[in-house]
N, C-alpha and C positions, 0 to 999 in steps of 0.2 A: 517793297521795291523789287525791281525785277533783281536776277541772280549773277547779271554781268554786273550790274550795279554795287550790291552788295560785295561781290569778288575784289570790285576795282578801291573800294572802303578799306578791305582787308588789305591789300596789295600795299601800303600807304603808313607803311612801318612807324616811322615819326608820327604820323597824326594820330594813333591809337588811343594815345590821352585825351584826345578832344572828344572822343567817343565813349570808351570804355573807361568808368571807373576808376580799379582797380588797378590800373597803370598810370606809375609816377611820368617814367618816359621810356623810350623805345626807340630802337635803331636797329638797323642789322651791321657789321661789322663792314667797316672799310665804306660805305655809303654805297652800299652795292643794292640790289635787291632782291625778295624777298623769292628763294626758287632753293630745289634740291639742292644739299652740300653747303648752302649758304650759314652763317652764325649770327642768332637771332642775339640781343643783349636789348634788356631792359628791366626794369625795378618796379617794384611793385607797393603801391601803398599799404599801407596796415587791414588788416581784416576791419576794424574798429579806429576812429579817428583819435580817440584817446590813447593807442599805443602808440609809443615812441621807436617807430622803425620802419625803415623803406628796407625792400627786400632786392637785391638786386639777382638775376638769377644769365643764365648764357645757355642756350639751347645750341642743336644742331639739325637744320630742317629733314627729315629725312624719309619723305612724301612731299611729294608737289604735283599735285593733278590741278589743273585752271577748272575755276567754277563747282570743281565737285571737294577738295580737303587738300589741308596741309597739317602736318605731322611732324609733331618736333621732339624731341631726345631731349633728357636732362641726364649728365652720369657725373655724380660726383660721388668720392669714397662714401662708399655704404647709404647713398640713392641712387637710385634708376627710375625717372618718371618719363612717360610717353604722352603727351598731349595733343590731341588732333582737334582742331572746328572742323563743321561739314555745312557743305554748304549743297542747297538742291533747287531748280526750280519748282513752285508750285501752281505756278495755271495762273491768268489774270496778272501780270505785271506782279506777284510776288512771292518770294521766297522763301528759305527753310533755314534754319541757320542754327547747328547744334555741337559741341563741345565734351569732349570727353575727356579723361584722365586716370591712367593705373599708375603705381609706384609699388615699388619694394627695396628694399635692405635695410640692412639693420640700423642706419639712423632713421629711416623711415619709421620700422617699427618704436624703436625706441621715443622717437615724438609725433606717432602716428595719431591724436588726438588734434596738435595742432595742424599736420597734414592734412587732414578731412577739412576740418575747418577752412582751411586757405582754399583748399578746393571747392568748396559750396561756395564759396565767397565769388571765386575767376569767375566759378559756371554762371554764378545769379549776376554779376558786376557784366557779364560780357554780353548774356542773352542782353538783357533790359538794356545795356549801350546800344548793342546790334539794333536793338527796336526804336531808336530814337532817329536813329539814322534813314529811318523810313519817312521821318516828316520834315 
């Protein structure tokens, strides 16, 4: 799909579950939308359908370029993660659309085994949403 397309997908905070996986639900604070300074809140289902926990987490966006990434902050005592999607055109009606994530501190470290884990989960749960959204 082209890359205004894919933008206008992302932009659409609530519908995230209908796409993506890996999200119970989603909203940004106050019913506002989704731009610099804003506060992203949404939960996340279990890595595994057999664990018993939705993860609820509250970002703060703090990158908002249209069409090309958004970038959100997580700070809670002893984590600090930075999550950005990017988004690019690629020629022929479609696009590029990729996810990253760093984290540290000491609760990080301390259960950085299941950190990883949640992480492969967002990246694989978001790309493969991302792609269904093409048909």
């Amino acid at each position: 799909m082209p890359v205004q397309r894919m933008w206008e997908a992302f932009l659409d905070v609530p519908r995230w579950p209908q796409w993506n996986p890996c999200i119970w639900r989603s909203r940004v604070r106050g019913g506002g939308e989704l731009r610099e300074g804003a506060t992203l809140l949404w939960v996340f289902n279990p890595i595994r359908r057999v664990y018993p926990y939705k993860m609820p987490a509250t970002a703060k966006i703090v990158e908002f370029e249209r069409c090309d990434r958004v970038t959100w902050e997580v700070d809670a005592p002893g984590f600090h993660a930075v999550h950005s999607y990017c988004f690019a055109e690629a020629g022929d009606g479609r696009s590029r659309f990729g996810s990253w994530e760093v984290a540290e501190g000491a609760l990080y470290r301390a259960t950085r085994r299941f950190w990883l884990a949640h992480f492969r989960y967002v990246c694989r749960a978001s790309l493969a949403g991302a792609a269904t959204l093409a048909r």
